[in-house]
N, CA, C and O atoms as a DFTB+ gen file, in Angstrom:
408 C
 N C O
     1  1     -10.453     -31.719      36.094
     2  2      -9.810     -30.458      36.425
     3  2      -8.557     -30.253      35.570
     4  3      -8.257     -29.137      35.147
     5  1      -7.823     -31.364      35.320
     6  2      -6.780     -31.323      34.832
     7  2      -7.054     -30.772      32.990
     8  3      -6.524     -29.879      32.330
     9  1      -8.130     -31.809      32.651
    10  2      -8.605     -31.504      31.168
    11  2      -8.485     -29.906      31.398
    12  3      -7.570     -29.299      30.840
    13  1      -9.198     -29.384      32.033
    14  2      -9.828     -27.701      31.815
    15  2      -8.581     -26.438      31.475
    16  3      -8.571     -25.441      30.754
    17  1      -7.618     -27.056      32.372
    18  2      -6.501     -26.505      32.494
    19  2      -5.691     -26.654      31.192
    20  3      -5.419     -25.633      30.560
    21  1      -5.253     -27.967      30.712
    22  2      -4.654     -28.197      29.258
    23  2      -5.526     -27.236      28.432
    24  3      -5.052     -26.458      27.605
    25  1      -6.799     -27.344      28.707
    26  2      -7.435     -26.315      27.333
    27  2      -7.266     -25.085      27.280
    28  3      -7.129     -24.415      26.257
    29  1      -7.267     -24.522      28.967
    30  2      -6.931     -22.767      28.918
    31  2      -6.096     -22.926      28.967
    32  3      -5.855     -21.938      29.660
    33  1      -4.765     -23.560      28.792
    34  2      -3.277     -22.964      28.802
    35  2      -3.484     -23.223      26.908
    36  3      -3.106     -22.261      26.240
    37  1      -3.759     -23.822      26.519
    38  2      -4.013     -24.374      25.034
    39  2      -4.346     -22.889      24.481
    40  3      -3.556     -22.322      23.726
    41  1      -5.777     -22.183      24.972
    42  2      -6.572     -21.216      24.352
    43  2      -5.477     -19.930      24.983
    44  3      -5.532     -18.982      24.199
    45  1      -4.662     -19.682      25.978
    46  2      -4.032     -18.472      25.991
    47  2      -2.991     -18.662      24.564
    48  3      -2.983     -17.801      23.684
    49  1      -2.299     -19.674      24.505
    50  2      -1.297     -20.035      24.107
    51  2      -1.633     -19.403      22.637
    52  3      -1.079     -18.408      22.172
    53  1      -2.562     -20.108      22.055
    54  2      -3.222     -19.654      20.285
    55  2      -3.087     -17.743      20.458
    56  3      -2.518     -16.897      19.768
    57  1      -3.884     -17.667      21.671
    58  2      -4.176     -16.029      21.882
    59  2      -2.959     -15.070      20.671
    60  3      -2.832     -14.400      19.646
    61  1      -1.933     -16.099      22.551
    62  2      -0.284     -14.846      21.964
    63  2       0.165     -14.960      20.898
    64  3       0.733     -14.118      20.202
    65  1      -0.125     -16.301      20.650
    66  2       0.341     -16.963      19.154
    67  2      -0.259     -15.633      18.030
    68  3       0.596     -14.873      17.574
    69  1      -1.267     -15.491      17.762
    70  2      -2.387     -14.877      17.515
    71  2      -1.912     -13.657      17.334
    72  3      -1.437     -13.272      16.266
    73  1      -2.001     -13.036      18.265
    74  2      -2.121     -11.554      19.032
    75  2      -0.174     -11.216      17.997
    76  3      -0.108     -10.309      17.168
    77  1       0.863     -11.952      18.257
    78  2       1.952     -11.939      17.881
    79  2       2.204     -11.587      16.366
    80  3       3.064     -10.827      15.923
    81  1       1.145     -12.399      15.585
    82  2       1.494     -12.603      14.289
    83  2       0.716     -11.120      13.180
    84  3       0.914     -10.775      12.014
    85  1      -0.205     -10.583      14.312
    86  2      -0.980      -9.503      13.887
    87  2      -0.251      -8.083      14.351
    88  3      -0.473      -7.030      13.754
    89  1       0.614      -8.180      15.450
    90  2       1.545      -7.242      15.561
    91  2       2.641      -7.325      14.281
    92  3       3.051      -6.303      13.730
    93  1       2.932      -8.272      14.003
    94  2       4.250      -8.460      12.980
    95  2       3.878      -7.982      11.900
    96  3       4.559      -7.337      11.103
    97  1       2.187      -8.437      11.786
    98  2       1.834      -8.404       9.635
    99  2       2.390      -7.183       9.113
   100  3       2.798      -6.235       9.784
   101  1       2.377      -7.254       8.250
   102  2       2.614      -6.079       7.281
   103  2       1.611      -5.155       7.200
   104  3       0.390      -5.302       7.135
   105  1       2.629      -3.721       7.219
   106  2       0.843      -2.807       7.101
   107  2       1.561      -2.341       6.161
   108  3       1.850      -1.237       6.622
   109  1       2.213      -2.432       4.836
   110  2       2.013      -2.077       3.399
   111  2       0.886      -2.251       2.436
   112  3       0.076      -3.167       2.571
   113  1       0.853      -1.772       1.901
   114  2      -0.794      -1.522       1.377
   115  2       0.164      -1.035      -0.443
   116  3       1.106      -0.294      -0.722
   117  1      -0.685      -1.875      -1.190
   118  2      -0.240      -1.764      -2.551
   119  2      -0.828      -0.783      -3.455
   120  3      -2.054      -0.782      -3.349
   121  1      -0.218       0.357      -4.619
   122  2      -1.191       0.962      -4.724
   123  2      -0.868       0.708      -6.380
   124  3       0.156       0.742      -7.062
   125  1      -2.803       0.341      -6.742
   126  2      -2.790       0.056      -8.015
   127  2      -2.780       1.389      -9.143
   128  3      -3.189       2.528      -8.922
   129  1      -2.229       0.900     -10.300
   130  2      -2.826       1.778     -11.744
   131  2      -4.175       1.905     -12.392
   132  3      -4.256       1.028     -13.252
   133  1      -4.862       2.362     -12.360
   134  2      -6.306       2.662     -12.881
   135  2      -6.241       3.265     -14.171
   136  3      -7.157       2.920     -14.917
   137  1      -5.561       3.926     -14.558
   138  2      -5.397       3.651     -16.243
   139  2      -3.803       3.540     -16.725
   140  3      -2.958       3.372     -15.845
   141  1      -3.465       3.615     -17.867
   142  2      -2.693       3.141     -18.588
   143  2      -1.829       4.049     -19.081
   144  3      -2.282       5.193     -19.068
   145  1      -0.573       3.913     -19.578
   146  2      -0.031       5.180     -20.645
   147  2       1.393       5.547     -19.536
   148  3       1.743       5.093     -18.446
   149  1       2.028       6.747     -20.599
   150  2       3.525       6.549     -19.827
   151  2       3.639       7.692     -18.712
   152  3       3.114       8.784     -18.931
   153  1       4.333       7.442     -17.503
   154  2       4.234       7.651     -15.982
   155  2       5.207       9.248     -16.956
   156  3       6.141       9.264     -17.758
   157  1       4.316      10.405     -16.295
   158  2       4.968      11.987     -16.272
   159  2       5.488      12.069     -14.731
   160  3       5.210      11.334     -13.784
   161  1       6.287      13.144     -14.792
   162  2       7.794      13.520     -14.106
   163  2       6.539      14.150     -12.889
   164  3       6.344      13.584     -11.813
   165  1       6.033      14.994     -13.191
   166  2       4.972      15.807     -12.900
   167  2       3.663      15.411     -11.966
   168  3       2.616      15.145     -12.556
   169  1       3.695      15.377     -10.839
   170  2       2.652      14.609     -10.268
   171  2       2.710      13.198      -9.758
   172  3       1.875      12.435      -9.270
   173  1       4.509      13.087     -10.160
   174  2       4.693      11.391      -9.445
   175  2       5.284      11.493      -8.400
   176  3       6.388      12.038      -8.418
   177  1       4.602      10.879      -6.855
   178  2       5.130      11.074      -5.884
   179  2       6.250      10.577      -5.353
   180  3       6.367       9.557      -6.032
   181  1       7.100      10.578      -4.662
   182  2       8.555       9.901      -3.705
   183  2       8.283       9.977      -2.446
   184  3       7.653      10.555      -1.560
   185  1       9.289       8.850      -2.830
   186  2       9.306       7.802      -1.371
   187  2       9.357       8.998      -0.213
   188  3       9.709      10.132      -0.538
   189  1       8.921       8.625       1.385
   190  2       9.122       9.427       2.485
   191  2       7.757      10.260       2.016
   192  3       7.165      10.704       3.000
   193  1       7.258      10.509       1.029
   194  2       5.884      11.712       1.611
   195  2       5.221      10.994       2.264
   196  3       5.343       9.780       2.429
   197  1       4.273      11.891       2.792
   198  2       3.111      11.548       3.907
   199  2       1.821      11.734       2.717
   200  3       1.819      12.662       1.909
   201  1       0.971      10.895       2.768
   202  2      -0.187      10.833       1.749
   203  2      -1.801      10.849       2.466
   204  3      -1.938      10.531       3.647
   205  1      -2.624      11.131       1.870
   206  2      -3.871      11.227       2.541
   207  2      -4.838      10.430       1.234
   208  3      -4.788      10.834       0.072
   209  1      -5.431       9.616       1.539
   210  2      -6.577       8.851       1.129
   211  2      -6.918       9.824      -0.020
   212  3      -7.006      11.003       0.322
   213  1      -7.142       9.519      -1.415
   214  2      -7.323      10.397      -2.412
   215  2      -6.030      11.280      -2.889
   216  3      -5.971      11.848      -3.980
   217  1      -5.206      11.299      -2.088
   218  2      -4.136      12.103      -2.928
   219  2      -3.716      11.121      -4.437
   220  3      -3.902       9.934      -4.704
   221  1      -3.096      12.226      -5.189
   222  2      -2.596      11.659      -6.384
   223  2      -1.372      10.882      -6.185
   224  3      -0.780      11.058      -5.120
   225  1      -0.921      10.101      -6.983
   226  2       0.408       9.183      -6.928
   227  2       0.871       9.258      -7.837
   228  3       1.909       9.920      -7.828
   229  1       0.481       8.725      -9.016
   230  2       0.931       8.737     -10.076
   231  2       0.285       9.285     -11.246
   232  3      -0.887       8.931     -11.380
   233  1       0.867      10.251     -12.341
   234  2       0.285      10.707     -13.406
   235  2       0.553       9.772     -14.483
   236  3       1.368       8.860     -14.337
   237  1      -0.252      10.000     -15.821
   238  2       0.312       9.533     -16.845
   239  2      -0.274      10.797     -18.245
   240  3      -1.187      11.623     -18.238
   241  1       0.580      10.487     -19.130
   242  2       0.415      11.299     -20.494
   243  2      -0.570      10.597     -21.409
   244  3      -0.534       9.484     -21.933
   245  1      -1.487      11.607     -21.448
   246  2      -2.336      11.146     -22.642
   247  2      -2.834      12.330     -23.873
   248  3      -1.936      13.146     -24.079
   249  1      -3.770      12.499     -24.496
   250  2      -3.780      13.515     -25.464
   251  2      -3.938      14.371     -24.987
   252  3      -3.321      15.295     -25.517
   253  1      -4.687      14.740     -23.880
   254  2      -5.500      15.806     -23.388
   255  2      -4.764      16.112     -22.355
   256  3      -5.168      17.028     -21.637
   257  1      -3.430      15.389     -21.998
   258  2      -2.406      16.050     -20.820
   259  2      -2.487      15.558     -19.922
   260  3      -3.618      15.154     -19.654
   261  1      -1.411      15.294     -18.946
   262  2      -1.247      14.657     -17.917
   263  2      -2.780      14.210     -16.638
   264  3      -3.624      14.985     -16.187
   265  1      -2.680      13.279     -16.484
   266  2      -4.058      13.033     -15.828
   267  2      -4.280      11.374     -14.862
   268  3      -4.056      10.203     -15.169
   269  1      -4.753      11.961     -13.769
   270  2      -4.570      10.931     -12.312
   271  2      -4.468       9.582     -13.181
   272  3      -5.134       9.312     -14.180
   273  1      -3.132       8.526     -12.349
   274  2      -3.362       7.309     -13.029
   275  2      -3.335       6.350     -11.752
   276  3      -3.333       5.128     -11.901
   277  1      -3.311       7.053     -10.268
   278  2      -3.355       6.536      -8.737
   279  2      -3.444       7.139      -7.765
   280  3      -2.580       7.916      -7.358
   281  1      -4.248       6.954      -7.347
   282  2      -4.301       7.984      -6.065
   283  2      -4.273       7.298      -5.008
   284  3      -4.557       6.156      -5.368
   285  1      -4.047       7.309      -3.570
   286  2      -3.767       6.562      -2.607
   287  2      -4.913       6.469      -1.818
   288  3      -5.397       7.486      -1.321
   289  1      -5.561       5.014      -1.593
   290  2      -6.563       4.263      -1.171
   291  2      -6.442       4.398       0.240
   292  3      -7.413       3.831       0.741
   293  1      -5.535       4.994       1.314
   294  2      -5.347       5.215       2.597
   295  2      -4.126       6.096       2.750
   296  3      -3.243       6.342       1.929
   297  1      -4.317       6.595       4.238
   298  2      -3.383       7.452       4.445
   299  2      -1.742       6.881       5.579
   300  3      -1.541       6.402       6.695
   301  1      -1.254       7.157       4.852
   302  2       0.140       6.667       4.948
   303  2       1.362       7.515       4.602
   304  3       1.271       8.742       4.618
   305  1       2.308       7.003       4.343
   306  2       3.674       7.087       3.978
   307  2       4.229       6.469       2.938
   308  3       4.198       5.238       2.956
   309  1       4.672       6.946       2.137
   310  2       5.005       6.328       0.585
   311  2       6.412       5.355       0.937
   312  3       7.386       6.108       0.942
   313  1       6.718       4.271       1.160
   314  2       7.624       3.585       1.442
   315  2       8.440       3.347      -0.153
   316  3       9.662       3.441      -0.272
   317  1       7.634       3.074      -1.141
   318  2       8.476       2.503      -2.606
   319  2       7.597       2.733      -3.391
   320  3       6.441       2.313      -3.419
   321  1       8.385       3.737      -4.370
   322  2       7.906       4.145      -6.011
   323  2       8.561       3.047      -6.998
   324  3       9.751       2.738      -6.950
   325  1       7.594       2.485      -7.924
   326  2       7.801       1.243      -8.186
   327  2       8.070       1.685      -9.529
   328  3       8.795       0.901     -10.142
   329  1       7.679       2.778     -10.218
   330  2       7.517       3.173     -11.314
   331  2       8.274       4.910     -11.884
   332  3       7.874       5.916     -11.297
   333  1       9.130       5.018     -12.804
   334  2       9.956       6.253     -13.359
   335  2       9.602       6.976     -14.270
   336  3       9.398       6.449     -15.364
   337  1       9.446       8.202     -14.131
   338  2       9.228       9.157     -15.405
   339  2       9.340       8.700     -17.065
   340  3      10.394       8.915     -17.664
   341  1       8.360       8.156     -17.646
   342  2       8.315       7.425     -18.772
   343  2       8.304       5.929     -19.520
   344  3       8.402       5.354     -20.604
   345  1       8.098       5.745     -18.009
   346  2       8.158       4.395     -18.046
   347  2       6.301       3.920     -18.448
   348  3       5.402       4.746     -18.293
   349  1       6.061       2.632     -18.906
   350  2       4.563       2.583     -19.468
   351  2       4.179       1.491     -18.248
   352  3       4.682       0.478     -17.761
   353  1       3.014       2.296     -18.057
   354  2       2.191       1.603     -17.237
   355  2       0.733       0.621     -17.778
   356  3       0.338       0.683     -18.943
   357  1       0.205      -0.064     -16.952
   358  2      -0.957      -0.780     -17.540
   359  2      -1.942      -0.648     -16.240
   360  3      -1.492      -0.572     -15.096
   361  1      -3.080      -0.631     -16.490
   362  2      -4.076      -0.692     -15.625
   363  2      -3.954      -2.114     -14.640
   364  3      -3.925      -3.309     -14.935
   365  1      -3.902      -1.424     -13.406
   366  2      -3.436      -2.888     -12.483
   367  2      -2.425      -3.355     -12.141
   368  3      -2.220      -4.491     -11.714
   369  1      -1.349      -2.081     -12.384
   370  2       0.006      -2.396     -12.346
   371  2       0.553      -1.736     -11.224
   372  3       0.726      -0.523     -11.335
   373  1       0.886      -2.339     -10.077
   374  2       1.301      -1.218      -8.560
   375  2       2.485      -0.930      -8.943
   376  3       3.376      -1.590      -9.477
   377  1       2.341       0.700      -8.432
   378  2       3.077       1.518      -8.860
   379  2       3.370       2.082      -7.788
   380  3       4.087       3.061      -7.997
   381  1       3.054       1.845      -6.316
   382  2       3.601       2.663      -5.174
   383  2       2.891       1.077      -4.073
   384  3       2.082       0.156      -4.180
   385  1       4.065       1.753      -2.904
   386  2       3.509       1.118      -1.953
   387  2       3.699       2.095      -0.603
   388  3       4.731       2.744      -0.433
   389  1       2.587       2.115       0.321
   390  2       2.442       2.912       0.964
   391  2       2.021       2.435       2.463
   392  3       0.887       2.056       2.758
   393  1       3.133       2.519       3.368
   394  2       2.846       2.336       4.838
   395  2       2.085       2.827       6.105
   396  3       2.398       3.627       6.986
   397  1       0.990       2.077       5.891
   398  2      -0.119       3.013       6.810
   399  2       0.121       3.064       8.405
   400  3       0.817       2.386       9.162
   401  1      -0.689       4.077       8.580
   402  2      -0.897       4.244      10.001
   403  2       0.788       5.251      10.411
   404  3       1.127       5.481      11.571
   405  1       1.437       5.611       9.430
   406  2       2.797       6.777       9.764
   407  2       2.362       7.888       9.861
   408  3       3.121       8.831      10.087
C-alpha cells in the first residue's frame, strides 16, 4: 500500500513538474529569410504589429523591385525586428521574432 502511494505522489509530482515548465516555455517563434539581398524600408514590419500567418515581414531589393523575403509562419505579434533598412540579408537568417497566440 505504501509502494502505491510513493508512486502516485511520484506521478502527480512529474505532472506539475510537467504541466509548470509548458506554462513557462517560450511561445516566440523565429521568423526565417527565404531569400537574400538588402532589407527595403518598404514592407518591413515593427515591433507591436499584430501579424496573420502569410503576412509579409520582410522585403528585400532585387532587379525587378522590392519582393517578399518573410512572411510570418503563424499568427502573432511582432515582439523583435532583428533586421534595418539596408542591411544584407542571407537566406536563413531570422529576421523577426514573433509572439504567438497575442
Amino acid at each position: 500500500m505504501l509502494h502505491k502511494k510513493r508512486i502516485t505522489v511520484a506521478v502527480v509530482a512529474l505532472l506539475l513538474i510537467a504541466g509548470s515548465l509548458l506554462a513557462t516555455a517560450s511561445n516566440i517563434v523565429d521568423q526565417k529569410a527565404t531569400l537574400s539581398g538588402p532589407v527595403t524600408a518598404s514592407g518591413l514590419v515593427t515591433p507591436g504589429t499584430v501579424v496573420h500567418e502569410g503576412d509579409i515581414l520582410v522585403r528585400v531589393g532585387t532587379l525587378t523591385g522590392a519582393v517578399p523575403a518573410s512572411r510570418a509562419t503563424t499568427n502573432g505579434v511582432v515582439k523583435e525586428v532583428l533586421v534595418t533598412p539596408g542591411s544584407k540579408i542571407t537566406v536563413g537568417d531570422t529576421v523577426v521574432r514573433i509572439e504567438v497566440g497575442k
